[in-house]
N, C-alpha and C positions, 0 to 999 in steps of 0.2 A: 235616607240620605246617602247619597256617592261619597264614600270617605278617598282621600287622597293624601298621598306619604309626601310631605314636603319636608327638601334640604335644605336648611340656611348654614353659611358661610361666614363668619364674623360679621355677622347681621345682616348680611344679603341674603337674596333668595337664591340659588346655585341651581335648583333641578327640583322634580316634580315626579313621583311614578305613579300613573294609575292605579285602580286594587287590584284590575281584571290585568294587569300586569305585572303582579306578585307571584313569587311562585315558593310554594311551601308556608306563606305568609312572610317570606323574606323581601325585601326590596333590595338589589344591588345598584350600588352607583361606579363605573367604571372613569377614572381620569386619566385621558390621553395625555403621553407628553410629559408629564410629571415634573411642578420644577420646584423650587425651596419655596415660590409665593403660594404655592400652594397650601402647604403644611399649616396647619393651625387647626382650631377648634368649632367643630361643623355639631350643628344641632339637629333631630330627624322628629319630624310631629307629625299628626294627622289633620288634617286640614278640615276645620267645621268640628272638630272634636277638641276638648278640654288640653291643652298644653302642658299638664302635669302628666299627661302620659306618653309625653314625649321624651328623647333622648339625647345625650349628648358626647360626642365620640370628639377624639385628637387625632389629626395624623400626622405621622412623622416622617417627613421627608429625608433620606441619608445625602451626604454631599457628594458621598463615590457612589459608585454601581455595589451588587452585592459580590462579596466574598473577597471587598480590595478597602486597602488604607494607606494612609499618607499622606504629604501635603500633595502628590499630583496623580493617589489612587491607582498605584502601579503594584504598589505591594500585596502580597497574596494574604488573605485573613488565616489564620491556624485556625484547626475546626473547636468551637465552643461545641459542649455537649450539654446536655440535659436541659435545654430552650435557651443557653446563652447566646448573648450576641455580639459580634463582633464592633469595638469601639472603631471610628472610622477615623478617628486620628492618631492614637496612640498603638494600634493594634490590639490592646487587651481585650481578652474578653469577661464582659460583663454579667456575671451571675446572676439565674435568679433567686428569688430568697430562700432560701435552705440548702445552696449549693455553694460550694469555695472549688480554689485549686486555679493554677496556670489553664488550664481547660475546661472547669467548673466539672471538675469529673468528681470531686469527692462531695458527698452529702453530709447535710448536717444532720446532726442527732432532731428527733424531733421538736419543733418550738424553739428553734434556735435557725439563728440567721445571721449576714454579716459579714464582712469580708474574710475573720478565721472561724464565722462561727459562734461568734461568744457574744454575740445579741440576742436578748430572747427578750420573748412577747409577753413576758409576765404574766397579767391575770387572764390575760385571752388564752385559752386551753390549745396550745400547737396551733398559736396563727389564727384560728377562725376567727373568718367576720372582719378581717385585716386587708388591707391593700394596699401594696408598694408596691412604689412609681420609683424607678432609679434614673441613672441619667440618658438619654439619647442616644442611641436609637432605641433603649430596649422599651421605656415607657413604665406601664403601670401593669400589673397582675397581683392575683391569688398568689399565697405563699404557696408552696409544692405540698399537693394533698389536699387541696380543694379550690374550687368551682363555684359559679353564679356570681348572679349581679351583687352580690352584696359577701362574695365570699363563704359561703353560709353552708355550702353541701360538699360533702367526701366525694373524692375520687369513687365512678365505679368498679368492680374488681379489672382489673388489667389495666388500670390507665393509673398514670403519677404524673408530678411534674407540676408547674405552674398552671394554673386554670386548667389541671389533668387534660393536659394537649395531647400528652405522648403513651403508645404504647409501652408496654414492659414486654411481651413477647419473649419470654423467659424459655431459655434449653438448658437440657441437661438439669431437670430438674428443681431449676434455681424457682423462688417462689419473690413474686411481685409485693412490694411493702408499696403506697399510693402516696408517700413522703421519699423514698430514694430509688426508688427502679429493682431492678432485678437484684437480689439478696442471692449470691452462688453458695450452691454448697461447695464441698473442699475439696480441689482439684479441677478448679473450673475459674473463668473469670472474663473481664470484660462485659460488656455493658446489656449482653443479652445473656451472659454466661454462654458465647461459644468458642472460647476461648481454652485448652486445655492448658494445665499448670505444665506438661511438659516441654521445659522453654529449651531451647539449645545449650551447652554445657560445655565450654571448650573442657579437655582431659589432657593435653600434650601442648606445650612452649616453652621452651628456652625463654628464662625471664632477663639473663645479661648475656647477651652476645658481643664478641672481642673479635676484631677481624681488620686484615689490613688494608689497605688505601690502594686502589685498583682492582684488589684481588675478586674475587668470584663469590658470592654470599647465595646460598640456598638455606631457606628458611622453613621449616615445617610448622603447622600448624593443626591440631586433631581435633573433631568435638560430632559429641553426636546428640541426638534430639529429636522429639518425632512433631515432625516428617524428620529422619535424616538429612543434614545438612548438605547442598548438590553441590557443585561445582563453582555456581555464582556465586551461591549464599557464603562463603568464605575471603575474606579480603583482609588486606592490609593498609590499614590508615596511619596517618602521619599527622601533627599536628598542625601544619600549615598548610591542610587540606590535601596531598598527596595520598593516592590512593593508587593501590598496589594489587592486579587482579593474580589468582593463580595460574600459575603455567601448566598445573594440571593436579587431579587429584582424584583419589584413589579411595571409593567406597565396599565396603566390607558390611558383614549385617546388623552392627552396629556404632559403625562410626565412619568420619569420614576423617580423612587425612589430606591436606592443603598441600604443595608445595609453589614456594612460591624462589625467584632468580631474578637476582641483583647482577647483573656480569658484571661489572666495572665498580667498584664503590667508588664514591666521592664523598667528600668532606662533607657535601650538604644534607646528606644521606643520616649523618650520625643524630643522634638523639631517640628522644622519647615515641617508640610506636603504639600502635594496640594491635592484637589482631580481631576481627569484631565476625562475630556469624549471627546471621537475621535469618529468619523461619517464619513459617505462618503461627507458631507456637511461641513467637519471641526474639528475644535478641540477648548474646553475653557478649562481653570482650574481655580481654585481658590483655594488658601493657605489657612491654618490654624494652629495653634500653640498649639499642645498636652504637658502638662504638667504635669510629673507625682510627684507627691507630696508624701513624707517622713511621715508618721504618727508620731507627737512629742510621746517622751517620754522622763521620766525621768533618770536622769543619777545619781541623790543625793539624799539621803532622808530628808524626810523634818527636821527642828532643830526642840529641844525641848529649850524655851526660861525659862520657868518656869515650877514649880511643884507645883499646889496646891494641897486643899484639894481634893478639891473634880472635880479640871480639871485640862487637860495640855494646858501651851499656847503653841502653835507650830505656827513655821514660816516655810510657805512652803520654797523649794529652787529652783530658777528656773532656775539649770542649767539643759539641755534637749540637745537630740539630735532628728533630724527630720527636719520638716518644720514647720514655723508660717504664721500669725502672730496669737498669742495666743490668744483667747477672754476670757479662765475663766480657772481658774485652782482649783480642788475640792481635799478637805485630806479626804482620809478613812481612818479608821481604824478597827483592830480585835483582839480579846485575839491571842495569840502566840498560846494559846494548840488549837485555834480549824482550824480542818484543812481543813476544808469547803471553799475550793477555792470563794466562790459564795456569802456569808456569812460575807461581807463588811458593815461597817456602815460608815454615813459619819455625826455624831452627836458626837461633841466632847466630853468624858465625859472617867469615866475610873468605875471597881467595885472593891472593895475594895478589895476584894479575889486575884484580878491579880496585879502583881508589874510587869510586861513588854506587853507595844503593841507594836504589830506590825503595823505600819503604812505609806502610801505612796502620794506620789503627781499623780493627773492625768490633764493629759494637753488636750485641747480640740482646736483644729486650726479652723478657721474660713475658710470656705469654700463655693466651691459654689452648693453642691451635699453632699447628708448625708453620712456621712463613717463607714463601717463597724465600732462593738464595739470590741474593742478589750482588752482583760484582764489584770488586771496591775500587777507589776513586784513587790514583797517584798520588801519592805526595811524598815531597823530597824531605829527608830528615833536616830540621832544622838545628840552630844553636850551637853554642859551642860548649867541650867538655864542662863540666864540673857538679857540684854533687859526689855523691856516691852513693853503694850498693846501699844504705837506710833508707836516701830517699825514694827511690826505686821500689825498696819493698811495703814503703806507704803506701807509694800512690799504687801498687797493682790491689794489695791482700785489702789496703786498708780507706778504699774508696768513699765507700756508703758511710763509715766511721767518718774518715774526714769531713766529707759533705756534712753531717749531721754539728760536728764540733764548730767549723764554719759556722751553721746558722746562730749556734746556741753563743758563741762569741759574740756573731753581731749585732745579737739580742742585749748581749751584757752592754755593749756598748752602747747601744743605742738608751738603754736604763739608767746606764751611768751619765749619758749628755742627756738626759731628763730629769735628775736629781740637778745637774748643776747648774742646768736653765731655773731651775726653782729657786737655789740658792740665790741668784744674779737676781729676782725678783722680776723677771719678763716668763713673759705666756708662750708657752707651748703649742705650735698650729703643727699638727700632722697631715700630709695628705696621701692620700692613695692613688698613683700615677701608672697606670700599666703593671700592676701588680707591684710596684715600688716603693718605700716607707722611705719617707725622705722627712728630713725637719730642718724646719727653718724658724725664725724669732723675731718676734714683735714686742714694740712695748705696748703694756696694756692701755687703751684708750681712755682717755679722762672724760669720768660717767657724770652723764645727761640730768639735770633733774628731771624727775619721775612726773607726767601731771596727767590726771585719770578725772573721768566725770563723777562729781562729788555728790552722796548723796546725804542728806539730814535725815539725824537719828531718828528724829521726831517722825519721819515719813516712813519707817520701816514699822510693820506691825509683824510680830512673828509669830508662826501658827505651827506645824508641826514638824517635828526631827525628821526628816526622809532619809537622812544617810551618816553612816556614824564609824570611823575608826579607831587606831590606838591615840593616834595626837589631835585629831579635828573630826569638825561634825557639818552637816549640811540640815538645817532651817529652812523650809518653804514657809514664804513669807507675801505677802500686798506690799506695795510700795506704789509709792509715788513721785513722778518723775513728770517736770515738766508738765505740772497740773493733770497728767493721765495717769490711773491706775494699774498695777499690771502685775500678774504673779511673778516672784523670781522665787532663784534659790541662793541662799546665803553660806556662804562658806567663813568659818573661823576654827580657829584654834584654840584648843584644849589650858585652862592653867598653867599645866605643866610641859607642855611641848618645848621640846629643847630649843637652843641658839639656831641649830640648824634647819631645823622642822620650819622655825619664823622666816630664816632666809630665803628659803624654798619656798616660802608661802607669799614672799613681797615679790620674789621672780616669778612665781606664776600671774600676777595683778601686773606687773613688767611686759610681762610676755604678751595678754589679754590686751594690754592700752597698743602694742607697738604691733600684730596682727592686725588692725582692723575687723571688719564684718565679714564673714562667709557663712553660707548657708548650712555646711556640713562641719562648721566648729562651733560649739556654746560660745556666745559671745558675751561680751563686757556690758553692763545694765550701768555700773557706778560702783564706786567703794567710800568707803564712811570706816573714820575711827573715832574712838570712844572709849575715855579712859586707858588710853593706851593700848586697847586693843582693837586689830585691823577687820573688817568686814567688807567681802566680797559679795557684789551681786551678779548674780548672771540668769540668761535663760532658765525658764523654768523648762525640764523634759517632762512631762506628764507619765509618761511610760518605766522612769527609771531608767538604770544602767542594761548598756545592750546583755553582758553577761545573765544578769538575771533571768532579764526576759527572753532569751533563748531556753534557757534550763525549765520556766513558767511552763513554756510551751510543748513538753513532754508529756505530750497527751497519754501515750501508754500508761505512763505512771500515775498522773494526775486523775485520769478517766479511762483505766483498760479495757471497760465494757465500751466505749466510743470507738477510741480508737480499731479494738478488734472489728468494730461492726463496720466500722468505714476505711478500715485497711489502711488507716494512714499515722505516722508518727510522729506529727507534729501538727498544731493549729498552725502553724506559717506554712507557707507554699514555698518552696523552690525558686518561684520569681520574688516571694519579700525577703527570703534571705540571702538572694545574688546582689537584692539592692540596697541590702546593709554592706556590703562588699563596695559597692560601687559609690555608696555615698561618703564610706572611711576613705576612699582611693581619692575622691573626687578634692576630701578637704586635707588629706595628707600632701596632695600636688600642690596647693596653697598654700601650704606649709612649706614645702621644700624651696618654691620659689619665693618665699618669702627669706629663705635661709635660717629657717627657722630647725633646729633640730628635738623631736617629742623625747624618744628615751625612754618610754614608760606606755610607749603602743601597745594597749593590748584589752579584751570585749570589757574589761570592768570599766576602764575609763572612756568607753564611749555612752553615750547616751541618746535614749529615743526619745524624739521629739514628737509633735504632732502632725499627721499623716502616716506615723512611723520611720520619718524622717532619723537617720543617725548623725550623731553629730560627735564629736573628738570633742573631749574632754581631759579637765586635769593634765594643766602645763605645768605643775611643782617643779618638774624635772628638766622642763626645756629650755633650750639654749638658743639664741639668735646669733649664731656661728656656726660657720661651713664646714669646722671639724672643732671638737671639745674633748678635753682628756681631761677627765674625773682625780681630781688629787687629794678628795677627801674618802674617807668608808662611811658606809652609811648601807643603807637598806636597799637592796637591789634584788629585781626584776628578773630570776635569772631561768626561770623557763622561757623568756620573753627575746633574750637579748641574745646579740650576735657571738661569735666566736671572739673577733677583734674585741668586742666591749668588754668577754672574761675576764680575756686572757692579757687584754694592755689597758684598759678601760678607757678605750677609742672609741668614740659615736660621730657619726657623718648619719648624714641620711641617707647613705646605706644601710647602715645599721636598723634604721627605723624601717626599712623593707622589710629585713629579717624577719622583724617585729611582725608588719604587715603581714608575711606569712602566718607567721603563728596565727595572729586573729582569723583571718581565715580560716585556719584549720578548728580553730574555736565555733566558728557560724558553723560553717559543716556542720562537725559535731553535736550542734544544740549545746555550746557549753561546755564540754570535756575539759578536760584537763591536760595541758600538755606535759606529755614523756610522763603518763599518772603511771605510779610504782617505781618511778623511778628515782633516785635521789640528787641533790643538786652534783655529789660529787662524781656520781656517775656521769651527769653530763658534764662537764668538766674530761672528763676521760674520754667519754667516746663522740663528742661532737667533732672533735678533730682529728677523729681518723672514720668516718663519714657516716655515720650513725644518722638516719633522720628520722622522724617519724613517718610511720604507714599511713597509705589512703583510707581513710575511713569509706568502710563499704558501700555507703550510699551516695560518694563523692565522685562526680566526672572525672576520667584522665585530666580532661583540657586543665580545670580547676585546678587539680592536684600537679601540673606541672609548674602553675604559675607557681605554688607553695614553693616546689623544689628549685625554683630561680629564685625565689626571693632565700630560700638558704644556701648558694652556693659558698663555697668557701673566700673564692677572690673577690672582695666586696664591689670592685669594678665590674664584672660580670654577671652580678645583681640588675635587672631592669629598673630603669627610674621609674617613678611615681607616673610622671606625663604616661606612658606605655602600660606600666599595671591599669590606670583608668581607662587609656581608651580599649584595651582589651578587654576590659569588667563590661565597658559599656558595650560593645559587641557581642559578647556572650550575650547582653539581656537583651539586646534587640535582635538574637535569634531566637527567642520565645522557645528557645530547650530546657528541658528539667534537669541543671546540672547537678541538684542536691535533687536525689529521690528520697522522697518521704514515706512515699509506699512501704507498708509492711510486708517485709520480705520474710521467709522461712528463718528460725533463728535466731531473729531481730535481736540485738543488745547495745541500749546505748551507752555511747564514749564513758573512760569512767570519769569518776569530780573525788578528790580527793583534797577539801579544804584545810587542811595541814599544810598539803605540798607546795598548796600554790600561796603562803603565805613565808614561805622561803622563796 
């Protein structure tokens, strides 16, 4: 009997190949033109023989061409490794089972799968005999480490990977595992091990450079690394994408030295750089902070206090525009007729011939680099006599004192017109205006009744304690609502919880009804009281608080045989915890324009949701006002919180940036502790004289600058929420690893000191 390979189509017949047209015993079917009606599920039989020994195959049609995504397939795909494939709408790439990571570069331990890793196959011994099918385009395969129709055979020696596709082709020694690819020995790495551990090293930068406005900036840069670093391979970046090549550089037999020329600075110039050198062996950078500083001058001329005989007393004036801080300020002066620009005295005295000097203030800043001289500006002595020699020798000796007694006076003042606004029984609105503390007075509004979706008691069934503090606890419970049932969590209070604990507890169920729904805040389910006591329902997070689950994910700790074997330090990827970053940013901006103010921003009061979705939790503390000033004591936040919140107990939602900072630096981290070793009254001390915490080592410049805007000191000069998101969301759709998780030499994670962070 002539057998013959027939193709059917969603039940059509499609194509037919002879046998004597088989080659190897393969049949290919070849489809021109390729379009989305094609795709679907095509069956392969022999024709005149039994149809149980036939087959049946999917095909997947992609929407874009390969290596592009987007809505109009313009964008360029990042390379997925280890069989991944690129997602053609979101850009991600798609793992296959036993791989994770932004690029599916990291393997899982064996018999484990899943997006961190932490699915396993149970009874089936490492996956055999298993098959997953993920989403489109990648389809269906053998987990990594074996092969056949049924899953059922090991990888042969040199092959790994899903249905062992892929070579190992291991160098330098490194030995092929048929579950994660090439295994390096130490001093080697990358994906065939041909990659030497000697990455580039910058050794020489200036970390704070100070330099004046026009003047001339040459900046060096050193670093060496094999290959030694050439000429290209050294540069200077900026964080709004300015890139800065060298003017020329200077190698020796173990290092290279960069120089790089600014002629001119400009204002736009100042901030945060890195200098970054990339090699066949790698890449380092290292930041540094250009500042370009305002040369003082005067903006008044000096008084004349008295006229003698034979001198003038003059009082300089020290209003100025530029930079300080001032160290000396010197009066010249010169007849009016003579026009000798150059021709300055700075000897008090007058001749009797001339009835007018000309005369002026010159201000000198304290610096860390001598600054050009620059010529001073006329002005005529103002004012008339009076005073005497005391005041004079205030204002020269006793400048920086006075300045300082100024402020601390009109701090007293402003404390004293904030006790007697309280006494009058109206509300206190502070705002921050161009660095300006102004106050003004309202009376307080006549409050709303409160009305929340009510739930019956009888409809709540409560199941276990998931979260527990000093005054309140959290109940995961079923409920029913509107005839559907649905998990939540239950929030109440303790017996004993004070007066204040209850008020904080009915403003957060306040807070929940007058927000409405967002996707990145735990929202309002219903509340129910009962005997006089009030019960919250909201969202259930399956995942718990994001703190936890960050510190969970410390693999070294948890699993240091894993971790060391797959070089990586955390089960999250760098892309799920930019997008805990993005998802707090996303429901903080809802917040803010809602005028809602948190106060208590920080990883324990957020929570993961499902997808790993984060969500802002725990409004106890939030205020629905554009500025709120704290007039009771109570329990405060104070790794968390701003300088103005300390030191006046001022919150705007700037302050909640601050905050935002911090958690930030929390993800990073995995959880640290912020300012750990530190004590509350140390910061108190040195947050305002500009103390901040360090980049945690595995943390992007870009990332870590965002932190340092959200803690500058003038809380107008803090980025709003709208700007931290869409910056978050840009980072993540450049698909970079701004948190590296990779195990580096050294490795030590952030420290957690839970004492501290409960002050």
């Amino acid at each position: 009997m002539t057998l013959m390979l027939s193709l059917v189509f969603v039940g059509n017949y499609y194509y037919m190949t002879h046998w004597n047209d088989m080659i190897n015993k393969t049949a290919e079917l070849t489809v021109e033109n390729v379009k989305l009606d094609n795709q679907g599920i095509y069956s392969a039989s022999y024709v005149g023989d039994s149809p149980l020994k036939g087959a049946w195959m999917r095909l997947i049609v992609r929407g874009c061409p390969s290596q592009k995504w987007g809505p109009n397939c313009i964008r360029d795909c990042q390379e997925c490794l280890n069989g991944g494939v690129c997602h053609e709408v979101n850009g991600d790439c798609i793992c296959p089972p036993g791989f994770m990571g932004t690029r599916c570069e990291t393997a899982c331990r064996e018999g484990m799968f899943g997006q961190n890793c932490q699915e396993t196959c149970g009874s089936k011994l490492n996956c055999r005999g298993l098959r997953f099918c993920l989403p489109d385009p990648y389809g269906c395969s053998c987990a990594s480490g074996w092969f056949g129709s049924h899953c059922e055979n090991a990888c042969h020696n040199g092959m790994y990977g899903p249905d062992c596709r892929f070579s190992c082709r291991c160098q330098n020694g490194g030995i092929c595992s048929r579950f994660s690819g090439c295994q390096c020995p130490r001093g080697w790495r990358g994906q065939h091990c041909e990659r030497s551990d000697w990455a580039p090293q910058i050794l020489d930068l200036d970390r704070d450079l100070e330099l004046n406005l026009n003047s001339k900036a040459v900046i060096l840069c050193s670093a060496t690394g094999n290959p030694l670093p050439s000429h290209n391979s050294i540069e200077l970046r900026k964080l709004d994408s300015t890139v800065l090549k060298a003017s020329r550089t200077v190698m020796d037999s173990n290092r290279s030295t960069a120089e790089f020329d600014i002629p001119n600075l400009s204002a736009e110039q100042e901030g945060l750089w890195e200098c970054r050198v990339s090699t066949d062996g790698g890449q380092d950078s290292r930041e540094f902070t250009l500042t370009v500083k305002v040369p003082p001058m005067p903006i008044t001329a000096p008084k004349l206090l008295e006229k003698r005989s034979k001198q003038l007393l003059v009082m300089p004036v020290y209003n100025y525009v530029g930079d300080g801080p001032i160290i000396s300020i010197r009066v010249l002066y010169k007849p009016v007729e003579n026009k000798n620009e150059d021709l300055w005295s700075s000897i008090i005295g007058i001749r009797k011939k001339h009835n007018h000097v000309a005369m002026q203030s010159v201000f000198i800043r304290k610096k860390k680099k001598a600054a050009p001289t620059f010529a001073p500006t006329t002005l005529d002595v103002i004012g008339q006599p009076n005073g005497d020699s005391y005041q004079l020798l205030i204002a020269i000796v006793g400048s920086v004192t006075v300045t300082c007694v100024t402020i601390l006076l009109a701090l007293e003042i402003i404390l004293l017109t904030i006790h007697c606004l309280y006494l009058q029984g109206e509300e206190t609105i502070l705002q921050f205006n161009s660095g300006t503390l102004t106050l003004t007075r309202r009376p307080k509004p006549t409050p709303e009744p409160l009305t929340y979706p009510i739930l019956e008691w009888e409809n709540i069934k409560f199941e276990d304690v998931i979260g527990e503090g000093n005054f309140g606890q959290v109940i995961k419970a079923m409920i029913k609502k509107d005839g559907n049932k649905m998990s939540a969590a239950i929030k109440m209070l303790k017996e004993f919880a004070s007066e204040n604990d209850h008020r904080d507890f009915a403003g957060e169920l306040e807070v929940l009804c007058k927000l409405g729904q967002h996707p990145n805040i735990i929202n309002l389910i219903g509340a129910c009281e009962n005997r006089g006591y009030l019960y919250i329902a909201i969202e259930y997070a399956p995942y718990g608080n994001l703190l936890d689950f960050l510190r969970k994910s410390r693999v070294l700790e948890t699993d240091p045989a894993f971790a060391k074997e797959h070089g990586t330090a955390s089960t999250l990827t760098s892309q799920q915890l930019l997008q805990f970053a993005v998802d707090v940013a996303n429901g903080m901006h809802y917040l803010s324009d809602k005028q809602f103010i948190h106060r208590d921003l920080a990883a324990r009061n957020v929570l993961v949701g499902d997808n790993l979705v984060a969500k802002i939790a725990d409004f106890g503390l939030s205020r629905g006002e554009e500025v709120y000033v704290k007039k009771t004591m109570g329990r405060l936040p104070v790794r968390w919180m701003a300088i103005e919140s300390l030191n006046y107990s001022v919150y705007t939602t700037k302050s909640d940036v601050w905050s935002f900072g911090v958690l930030l630096w929390e993800i990073v981290s995995l959880g640290g502790t912020p300012y750990c070793g530190m004590t509350c009254a140390e910061l108190y001390e040195k947050l305002p004289q500009g103390y901040r915490m360090e980049k945690p080592k595995n943390c992007d410049d870009e990332v870590y600058e965002l932190m340092r805007q959200c803690w500058r000191d003038r809380p107008y000069e803090r980025p709003p929420f709208s700007q931290i998101s869409l910056q978050l969301n840009r980072m993540q759709e450049a698909r970079k690893a701004y948190v590296n998780m990779a195990l580096f030499e050294n490795f030590t994670y952030a420290g957690i000191d839970a004492t501290a962070e409960e002050a």
